[in-house]
N, C-alpha and C positions, 0 to 999 in steps of 0.2 A: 731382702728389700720387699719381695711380695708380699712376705708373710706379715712383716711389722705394718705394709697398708693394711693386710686386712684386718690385723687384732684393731688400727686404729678405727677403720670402718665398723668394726663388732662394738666398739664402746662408744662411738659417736653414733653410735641404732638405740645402745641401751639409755644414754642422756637422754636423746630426742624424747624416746618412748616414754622415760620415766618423768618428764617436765610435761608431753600429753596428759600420762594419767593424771597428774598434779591439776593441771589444769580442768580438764572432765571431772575429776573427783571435787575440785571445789567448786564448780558449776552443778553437778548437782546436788550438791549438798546444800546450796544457796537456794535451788528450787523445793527441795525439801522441806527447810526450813522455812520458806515463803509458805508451801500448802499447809504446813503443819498449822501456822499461824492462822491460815483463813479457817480449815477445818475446825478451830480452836475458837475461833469468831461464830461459827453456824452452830456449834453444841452451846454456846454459851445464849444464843438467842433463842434456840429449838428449846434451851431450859428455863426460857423465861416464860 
């Protein structure tokens, strides 16, 4: 009975963990792509 809590504990760490990174990874990927854009805005005026 221990045992099967804690394989269920060990896979309900790896969800959690793996729905964070999802989450962090598409937060900064969303600011990334925000800076990329403005950076994208100041070479194009810097080329004017």
């Amino acid at each position: 009975m221990l045992h099967d809590r804690q394989a269920q504990s060990v896979v309900e760490y790896i969800v959690i963990l793996a729905i964070f990174i999802g989450l962090v990874g598409g937060a900064l990927w969303q600011i990334f792509v925000t800076l990329q854009a403005k950076f994208n805005d100041v070479n194009v005026q810097i080329g004017e």
